[in-house]
C-alpha positions as CSV (number, residue, x, y, z in Angstrom):
1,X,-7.2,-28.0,-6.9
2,X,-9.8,-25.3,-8.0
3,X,-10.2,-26.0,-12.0
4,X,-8.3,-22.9,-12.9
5,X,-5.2,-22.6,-10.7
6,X,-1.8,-22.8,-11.4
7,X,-0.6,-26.5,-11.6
8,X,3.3,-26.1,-10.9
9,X,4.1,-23.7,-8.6
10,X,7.4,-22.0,-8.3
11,X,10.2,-23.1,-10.9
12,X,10.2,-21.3,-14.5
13,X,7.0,-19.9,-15.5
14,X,5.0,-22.5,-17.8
15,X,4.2,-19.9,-21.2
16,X,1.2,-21.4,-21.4
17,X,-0.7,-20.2,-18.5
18,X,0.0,-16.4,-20.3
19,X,-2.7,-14.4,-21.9
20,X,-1.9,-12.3,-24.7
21,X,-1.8,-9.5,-22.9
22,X,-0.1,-10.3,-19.7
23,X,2.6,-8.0,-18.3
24,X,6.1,-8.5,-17.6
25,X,6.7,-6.5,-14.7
26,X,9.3,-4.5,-16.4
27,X,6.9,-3.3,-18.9
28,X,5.4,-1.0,-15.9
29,X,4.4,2.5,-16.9
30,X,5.6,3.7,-14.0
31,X,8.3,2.9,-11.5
32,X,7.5,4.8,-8.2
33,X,10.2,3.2,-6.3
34,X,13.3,0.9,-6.9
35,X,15.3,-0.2,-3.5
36,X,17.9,1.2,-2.5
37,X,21.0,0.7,0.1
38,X,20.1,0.2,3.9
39,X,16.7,1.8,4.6
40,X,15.9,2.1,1.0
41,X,15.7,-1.5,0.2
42,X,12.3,-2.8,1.6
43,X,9.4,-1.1,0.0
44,X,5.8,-2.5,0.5
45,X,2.3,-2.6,0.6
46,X,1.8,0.5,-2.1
47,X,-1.5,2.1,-2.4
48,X,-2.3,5.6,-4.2
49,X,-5.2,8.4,-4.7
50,X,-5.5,11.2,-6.8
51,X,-6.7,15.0,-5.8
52,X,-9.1,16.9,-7.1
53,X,-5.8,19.2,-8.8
54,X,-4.6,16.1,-10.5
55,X,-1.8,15.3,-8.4
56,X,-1.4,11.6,-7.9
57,X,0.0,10.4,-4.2
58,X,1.4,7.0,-3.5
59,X,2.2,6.0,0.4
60,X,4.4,2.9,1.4
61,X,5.9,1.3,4.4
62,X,10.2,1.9,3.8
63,X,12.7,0.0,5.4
64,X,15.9,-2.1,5.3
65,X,13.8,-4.6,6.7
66,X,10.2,-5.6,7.2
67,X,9.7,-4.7,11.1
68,X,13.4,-3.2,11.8
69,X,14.4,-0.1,13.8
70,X,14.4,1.6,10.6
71,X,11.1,1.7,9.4
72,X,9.0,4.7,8.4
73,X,5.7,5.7,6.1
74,X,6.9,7.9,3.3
75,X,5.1,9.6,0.4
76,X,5.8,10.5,-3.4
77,X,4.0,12.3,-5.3
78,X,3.1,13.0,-9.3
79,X,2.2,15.9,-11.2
80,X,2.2,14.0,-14.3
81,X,-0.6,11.4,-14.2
82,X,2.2,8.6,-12.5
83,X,4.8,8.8,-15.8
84,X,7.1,10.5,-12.7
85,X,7.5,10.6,-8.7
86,X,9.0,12.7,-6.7
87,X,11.8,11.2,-4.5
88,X,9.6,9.4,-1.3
89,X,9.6,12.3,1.7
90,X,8.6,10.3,5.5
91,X,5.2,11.1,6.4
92,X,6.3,9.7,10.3
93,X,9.6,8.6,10.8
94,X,10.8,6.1,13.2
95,X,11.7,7.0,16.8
96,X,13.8,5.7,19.2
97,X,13.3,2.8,21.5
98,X,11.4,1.0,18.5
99,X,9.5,3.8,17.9
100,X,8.5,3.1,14.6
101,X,5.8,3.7,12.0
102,X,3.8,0.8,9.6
103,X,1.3,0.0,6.9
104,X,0.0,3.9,5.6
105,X,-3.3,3.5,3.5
106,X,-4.3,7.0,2.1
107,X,-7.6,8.9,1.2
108,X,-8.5,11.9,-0.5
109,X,-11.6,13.9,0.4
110,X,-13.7,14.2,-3.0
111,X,-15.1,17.9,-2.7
112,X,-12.3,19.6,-0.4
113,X,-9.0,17.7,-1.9
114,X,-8.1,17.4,2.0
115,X,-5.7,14.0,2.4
116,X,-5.7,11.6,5.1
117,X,-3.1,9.2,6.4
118,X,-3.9,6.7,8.5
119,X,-1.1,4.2,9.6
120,X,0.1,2.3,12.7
121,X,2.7,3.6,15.0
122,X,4.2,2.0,17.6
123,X,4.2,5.5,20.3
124,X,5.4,3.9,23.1
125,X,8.3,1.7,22.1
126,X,6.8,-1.6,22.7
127,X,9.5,-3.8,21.8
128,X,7.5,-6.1,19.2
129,X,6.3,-5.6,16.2
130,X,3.5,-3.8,14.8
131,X,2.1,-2.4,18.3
132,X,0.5,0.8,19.6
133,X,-2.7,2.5,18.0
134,X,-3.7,3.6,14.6
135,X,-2.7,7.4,14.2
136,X,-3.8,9.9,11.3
137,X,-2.3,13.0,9.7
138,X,-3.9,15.5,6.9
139,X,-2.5,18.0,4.5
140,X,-4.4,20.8,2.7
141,X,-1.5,20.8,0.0
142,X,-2.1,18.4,-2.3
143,X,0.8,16.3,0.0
144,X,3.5,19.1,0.5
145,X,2.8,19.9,4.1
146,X,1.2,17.5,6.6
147,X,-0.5,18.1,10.5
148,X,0.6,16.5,13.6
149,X,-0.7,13.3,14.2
150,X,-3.7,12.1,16.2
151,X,-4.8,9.1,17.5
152,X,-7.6,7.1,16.7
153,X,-7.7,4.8,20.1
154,X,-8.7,1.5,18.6
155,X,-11.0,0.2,21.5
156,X,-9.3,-3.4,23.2
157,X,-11.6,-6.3,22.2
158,X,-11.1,-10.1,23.1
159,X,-8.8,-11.0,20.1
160,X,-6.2,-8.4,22.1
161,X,-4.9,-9.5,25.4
162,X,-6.9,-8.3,28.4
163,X,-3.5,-6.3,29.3
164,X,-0.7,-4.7,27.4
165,X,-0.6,-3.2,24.2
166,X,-2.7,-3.4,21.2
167,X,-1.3,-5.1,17.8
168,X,-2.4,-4.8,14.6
169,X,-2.1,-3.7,10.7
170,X,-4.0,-1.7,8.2
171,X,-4.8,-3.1,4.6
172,X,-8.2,-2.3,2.9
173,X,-7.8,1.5,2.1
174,X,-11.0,4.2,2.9
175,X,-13.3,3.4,0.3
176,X,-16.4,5.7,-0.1
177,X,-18.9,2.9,-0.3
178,X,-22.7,3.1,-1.8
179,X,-24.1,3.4,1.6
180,X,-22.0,7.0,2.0
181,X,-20.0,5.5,4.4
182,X,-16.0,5.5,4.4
183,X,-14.6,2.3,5.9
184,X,-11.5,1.0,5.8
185,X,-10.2,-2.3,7.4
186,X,-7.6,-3.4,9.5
187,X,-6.0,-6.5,11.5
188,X,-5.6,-7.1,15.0
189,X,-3.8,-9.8,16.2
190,X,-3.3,-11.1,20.0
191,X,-0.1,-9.8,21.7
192,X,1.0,-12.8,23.1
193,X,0.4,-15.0,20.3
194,X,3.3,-13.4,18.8
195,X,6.3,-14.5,21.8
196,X,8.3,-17.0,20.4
197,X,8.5,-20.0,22.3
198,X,9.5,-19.6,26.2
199,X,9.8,-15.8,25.8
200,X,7.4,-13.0,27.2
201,X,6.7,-9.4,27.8
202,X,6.5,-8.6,31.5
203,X,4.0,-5.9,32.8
204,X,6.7,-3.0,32.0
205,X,6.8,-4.2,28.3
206,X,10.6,-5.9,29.1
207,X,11.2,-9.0,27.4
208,X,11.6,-12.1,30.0
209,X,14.1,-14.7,28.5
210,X,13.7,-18.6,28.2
211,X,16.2,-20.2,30.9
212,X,17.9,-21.5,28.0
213,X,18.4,-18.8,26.0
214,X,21.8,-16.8,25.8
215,X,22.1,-14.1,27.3
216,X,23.6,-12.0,24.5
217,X,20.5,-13.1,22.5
218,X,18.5,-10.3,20.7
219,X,15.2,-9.1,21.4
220,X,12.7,-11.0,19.3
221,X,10.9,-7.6,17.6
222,X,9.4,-9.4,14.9
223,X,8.1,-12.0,17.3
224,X,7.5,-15.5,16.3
225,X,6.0,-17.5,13.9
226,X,3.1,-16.1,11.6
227,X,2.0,-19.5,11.6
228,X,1.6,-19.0,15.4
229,X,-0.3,-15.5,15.1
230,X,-4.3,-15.3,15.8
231,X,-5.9,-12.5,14.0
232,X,-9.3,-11.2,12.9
233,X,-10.0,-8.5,10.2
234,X,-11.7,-5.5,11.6
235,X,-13.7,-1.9,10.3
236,X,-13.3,1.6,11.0
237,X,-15.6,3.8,10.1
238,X,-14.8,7.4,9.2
239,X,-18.1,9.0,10.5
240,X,-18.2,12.6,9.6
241,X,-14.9,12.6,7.7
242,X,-16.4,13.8,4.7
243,X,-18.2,16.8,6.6
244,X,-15.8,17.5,9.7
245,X,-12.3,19.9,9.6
246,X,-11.4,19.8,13.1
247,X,-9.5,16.5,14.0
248,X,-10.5,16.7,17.3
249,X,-14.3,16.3,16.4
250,X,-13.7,13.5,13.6
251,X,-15.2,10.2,15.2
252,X,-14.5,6.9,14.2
253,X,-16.5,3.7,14.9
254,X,-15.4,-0.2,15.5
255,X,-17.3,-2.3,13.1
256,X,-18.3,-5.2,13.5
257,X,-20.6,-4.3,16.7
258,X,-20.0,-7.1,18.9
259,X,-17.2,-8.9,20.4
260,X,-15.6,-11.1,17.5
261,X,-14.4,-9.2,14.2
262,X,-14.3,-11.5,10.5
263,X,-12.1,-15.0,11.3
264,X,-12.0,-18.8,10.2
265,X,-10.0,-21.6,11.9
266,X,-6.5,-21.9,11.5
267,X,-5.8,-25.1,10.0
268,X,-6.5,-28.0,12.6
269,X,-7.7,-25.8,15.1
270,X,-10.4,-23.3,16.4
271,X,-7.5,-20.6,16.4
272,X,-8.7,-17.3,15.1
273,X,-7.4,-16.0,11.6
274,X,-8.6,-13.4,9.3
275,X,-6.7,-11.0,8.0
276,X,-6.3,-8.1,4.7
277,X,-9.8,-7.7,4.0
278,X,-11.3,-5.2,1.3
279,X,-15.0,-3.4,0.8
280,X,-17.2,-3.9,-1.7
281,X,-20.7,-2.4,-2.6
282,X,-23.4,-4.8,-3.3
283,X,-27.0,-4.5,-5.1
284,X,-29.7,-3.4,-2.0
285,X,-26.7,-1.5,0.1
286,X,-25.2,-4.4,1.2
287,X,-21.4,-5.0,1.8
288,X,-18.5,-7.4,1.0
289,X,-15.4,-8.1,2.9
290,X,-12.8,-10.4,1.1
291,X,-9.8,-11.8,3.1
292,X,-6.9,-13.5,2.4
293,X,-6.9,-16.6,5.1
294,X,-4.8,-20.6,5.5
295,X,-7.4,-22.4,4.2
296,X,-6.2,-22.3,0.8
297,X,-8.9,-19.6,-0.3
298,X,-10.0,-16.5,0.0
299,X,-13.2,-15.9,2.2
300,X,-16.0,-13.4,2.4
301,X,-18.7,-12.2,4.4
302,X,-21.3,-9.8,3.8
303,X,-23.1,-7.3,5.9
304,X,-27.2,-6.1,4.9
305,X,-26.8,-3.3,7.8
306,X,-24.1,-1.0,7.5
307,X,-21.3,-3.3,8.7
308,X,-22.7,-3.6,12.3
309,X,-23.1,-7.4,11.9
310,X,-21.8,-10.1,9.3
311,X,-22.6,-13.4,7.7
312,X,-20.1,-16.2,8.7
313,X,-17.7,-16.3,6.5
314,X,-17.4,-19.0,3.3
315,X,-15.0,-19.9,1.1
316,X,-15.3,-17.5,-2.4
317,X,-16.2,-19.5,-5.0
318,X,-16.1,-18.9,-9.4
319,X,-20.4,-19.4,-9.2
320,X,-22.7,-19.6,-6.4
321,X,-21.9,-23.7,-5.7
322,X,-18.8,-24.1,-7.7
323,X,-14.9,-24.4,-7.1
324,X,-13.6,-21.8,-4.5
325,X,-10.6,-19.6,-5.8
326,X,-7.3,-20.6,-4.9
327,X,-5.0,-18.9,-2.5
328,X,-2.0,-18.9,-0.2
329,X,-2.5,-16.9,2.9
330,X,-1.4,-13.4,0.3
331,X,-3.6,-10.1,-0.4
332,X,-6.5,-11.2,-2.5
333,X,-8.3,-7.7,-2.8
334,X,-11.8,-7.0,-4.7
335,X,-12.3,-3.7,-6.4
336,X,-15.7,-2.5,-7.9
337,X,-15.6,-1.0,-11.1
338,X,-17.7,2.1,-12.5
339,X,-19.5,-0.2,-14.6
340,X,-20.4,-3.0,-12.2
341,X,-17.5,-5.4,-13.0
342,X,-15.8,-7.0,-9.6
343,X,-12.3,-7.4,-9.8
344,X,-10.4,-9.5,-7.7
345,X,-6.4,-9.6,-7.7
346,X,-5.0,-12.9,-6.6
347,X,-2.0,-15.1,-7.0
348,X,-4.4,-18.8,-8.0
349,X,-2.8,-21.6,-6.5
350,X,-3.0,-24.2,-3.7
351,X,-0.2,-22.6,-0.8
352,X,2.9,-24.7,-1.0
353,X,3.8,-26.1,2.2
354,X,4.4,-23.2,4.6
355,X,0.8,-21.8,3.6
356,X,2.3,-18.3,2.9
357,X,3.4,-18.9,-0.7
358,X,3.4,-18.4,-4.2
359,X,3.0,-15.3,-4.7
360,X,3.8,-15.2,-8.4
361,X,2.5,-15.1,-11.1
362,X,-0.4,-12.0,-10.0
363,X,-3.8,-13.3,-11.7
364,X,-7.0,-11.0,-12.6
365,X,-10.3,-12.3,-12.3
366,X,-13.4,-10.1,-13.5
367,X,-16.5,-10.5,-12.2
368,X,-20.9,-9.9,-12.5
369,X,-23.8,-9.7,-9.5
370,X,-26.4,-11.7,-10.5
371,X,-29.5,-9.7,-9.5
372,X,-31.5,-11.8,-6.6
373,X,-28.7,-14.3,-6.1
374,X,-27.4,-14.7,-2.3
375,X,-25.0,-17.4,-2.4
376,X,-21.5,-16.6,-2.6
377,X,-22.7,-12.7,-2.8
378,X,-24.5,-13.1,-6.2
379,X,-21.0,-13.3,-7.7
380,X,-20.3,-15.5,-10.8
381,X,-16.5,-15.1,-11.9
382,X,-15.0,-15.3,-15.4
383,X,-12.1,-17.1,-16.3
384,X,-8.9,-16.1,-14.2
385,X,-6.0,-14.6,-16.2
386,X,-2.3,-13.6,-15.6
387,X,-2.1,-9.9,-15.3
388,X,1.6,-9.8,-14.3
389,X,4.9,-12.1,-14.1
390,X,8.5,-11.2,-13.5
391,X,11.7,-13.1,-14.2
392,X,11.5,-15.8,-10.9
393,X,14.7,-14.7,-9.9
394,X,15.1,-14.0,-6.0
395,X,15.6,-10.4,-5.3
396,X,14.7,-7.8,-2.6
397,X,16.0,-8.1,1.0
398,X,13.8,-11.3,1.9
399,X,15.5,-13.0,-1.6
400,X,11.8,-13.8,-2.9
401,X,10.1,-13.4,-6.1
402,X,6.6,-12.4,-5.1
403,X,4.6,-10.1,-6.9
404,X,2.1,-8.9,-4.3
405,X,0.1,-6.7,-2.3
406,X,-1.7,-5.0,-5.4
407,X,-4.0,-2.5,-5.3
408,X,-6.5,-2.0,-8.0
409,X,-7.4,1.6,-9.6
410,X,-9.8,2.9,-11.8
411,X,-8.7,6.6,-12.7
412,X,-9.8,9.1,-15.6
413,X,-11.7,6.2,-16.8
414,X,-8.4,4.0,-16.9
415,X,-7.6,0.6,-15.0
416,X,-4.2,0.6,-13.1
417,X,-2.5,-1.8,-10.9
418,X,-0.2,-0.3,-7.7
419,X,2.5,-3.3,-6.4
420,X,5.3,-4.4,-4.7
421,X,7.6,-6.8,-6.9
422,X,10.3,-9.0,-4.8
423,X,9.0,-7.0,-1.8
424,X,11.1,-4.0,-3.0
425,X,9.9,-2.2,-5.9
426,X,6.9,0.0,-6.0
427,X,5.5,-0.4,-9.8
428,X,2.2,1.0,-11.9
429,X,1.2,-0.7,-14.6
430,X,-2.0,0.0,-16.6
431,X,-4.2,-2.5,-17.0
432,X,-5.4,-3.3,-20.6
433,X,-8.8,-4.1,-21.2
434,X,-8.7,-7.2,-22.7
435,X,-7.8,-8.6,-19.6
436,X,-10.8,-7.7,-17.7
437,X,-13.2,-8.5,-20.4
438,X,-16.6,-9.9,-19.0
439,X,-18.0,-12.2,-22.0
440,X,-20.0,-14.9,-20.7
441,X,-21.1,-13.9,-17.3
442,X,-24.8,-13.2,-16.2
443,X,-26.0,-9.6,-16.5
């Protein structure tokens, strides 16, 4: 157990692990989203810019479910600095035949105001989840009126299966990173590593049924177990977006170069697993990736060239040498501040036995580079501290409690927090500074 983590897991939130300052989650400045009935009650994996006019946009996946029929990318939007939304408007919609849309990151062109979406979209009704290509969409608006879409044709590498469709997710939103590129990251994960036992897709993408299995049984969409899945976090970068209006010019390039994207073993095997990663800058135009894995910890890698090639991947740790963070296999993302500070979001606490959980209490921990340090990317971390809790009390269509995939903001100056709380409520809360004080670390 790292020397900060949580100690009891689940069960009634101990007081004592609270800062001053920590946030119950119903003290959010904003409320973006609360579920609704049906297609309205699954609403996840938030993230948010802001245009040059002042209009903030917030993007998330909708369903009833994670991974049903129903789900769709929708957008709201602010004219008010996040105090109101607009009611959510689809950016794609799902189709039929399992036609359907996932994980939407957004990005906003600094000098134009021009808005991309990029999200995954399953065009050809593969009937499992989370399959096709990556597709993007831009509006000129400010997020009133968007293009068609266009694909980016996310080239096959090992980790997919030599046939059949690609699968895959999108996390780590475009960041405009110190080098002047515009990456984002994204997951792929083997097709077949996702039948449940005894079931496969045949070359027409029908499912083939176990001998044993009835034969009113329902296609297995969301396929098996995650615990089952072999993934690898993987780059895109937006070449010319910054420069380039036509769509049909903008080019986009797999990063890492190479055959293998960022992995560790699963657990008591060489499987591959890697997934959620986020950019950071580092001093001498280096690059950070941290992603969320089953070790119990998050892991990074860093790139000195651009993201064509990476270190292998180590556990992150409070000081070059010291206790690695502690994780269940949740987002953990880094943010760099204007000021230098590092700020990683993460739930600190040894997985409970699935490997996938808690994800409550949402912890802060802040941050310095130590100039000339390599090991464990120069980072030395201050002490952790609950930024958020909620009442433990199951809710949402998958009855949890979690308080996860955040996204952290610096805007007008200000620190804000984007979530999901019991995987159905989109929520804002600013952050306030005591809780991302620095006081200690090396400068």
């Amino acid at each position: 157990m790292a020397v900060f983590a949580q100690t009891n897991p689940g069960g009634p939130l101990p007081k004592d692990i609270l800062h001053p300052c920590s946030m119950d989650v119903t003290a959010a400045c904003s409320i973006v989203k609360l579920p609704g009935p049906g297609r309205y009650a699954f609403n996840y994996q938030a993230q948010l810019t802001t245009t040059p006019k002042g209009t903030w946009l917030c993007v998330w996946t909708q369903g009833s479910y994670e991974s049903e029929r129903d789900q769709r990318v929708v957008l709201a939007r602010s004219s008010d600095a996040g105090r109101t939304w607009s009611a959510e408007v689809p950016i794609e919609e799902a189709g039929a035949g399992y036609r359907v849309p996932a994980w939407i990151m957004i990005y906003c062109v600094p000098h134009t105001g021009r808005v991309y979406v990029f999200y995954w979209y399953n065009h050809d009704g593969v009937p499992l989840r989370d399959a096709g290509d990556i597709f993007f969409r831009f509006s000129d608006d400010d997020g009133y009126t968007w293009s068609s879409r266009f694909p980016l044709h996310i080239p096959r590498k090992p980790i997919d299966d030599p046939i059949g469709s690609l699968h895959g997710w999108n996390f780590g939103q475009p960041r405009l990173l110190p080098t002047g590129q515009v990456l984002f990251t994204f997951n792929k994960m083997r097709r077949s590593a996702m039948f449940p036992p005894g079931w496969r897709l045949d070359e027409k993408d029908a499912w083939v049924r176990p001998a044993d299995a009835a034969p009113d049984a329902p296609e297995p969409l969301s396929g098996g177990s995650p615990n089952a899945w072999e993934t690898e976090v993987w780059l895109l970068e937006c070449e010319n977006l910054l420069t380039e209006t036509e769509p049909e010019r903008l080019r986009f390039r797999l990063l890492p170069e190479g055959e293998e994207g960022l992995w560790v073993p699963y657990p008591g095997s060489e499987r591959h697993f890697g997934q959620e990663g986020t950019l950071v800058g580092l001093s001498g135009g280096r690059l950070l990736c941290v992603f969320r894995s089953r070790q119990g910890h998050p892991y990074h890698s860093i790139s000195a060239d651009c993201g064509r090639t990476w270190s292998r991947p180590d556990a992150l740790r409070y000081c070059p040498g010291g206790e690695a963070l502690a994780q269940p296999c949740a987002p953990c993302p880094i943010h760099k501040m204007a000021d230098g500070r590092f700020v990683l979001l993460f739930h600190n606490v040894m997985p409970l036995e699935g490997g996938w959980y808690p994800r409550d209490p949402l912890w802060v921990a802040v941050a310095r580079e130590a100039p000339g340090v390599t090991e464990n990317a120069g980072l030395f971390f201050a002490a952790p501290k609950v930024l958020l809790y909620n009442d433990r009390v199951p809710g949402g269509p998958f009855r949890d409690t979690e308080i996860c995939y955040p996204q952290f903001y610096e805007i007008a100056g200000e620190p804000y927090v984007v979530y999901t709380n019991k995987t159905s409520e989109i929520r804002i809360n600013e952050i306030p500074p005591e809780l991302l004080d620095d006081h200690g670390l090396p400068r």
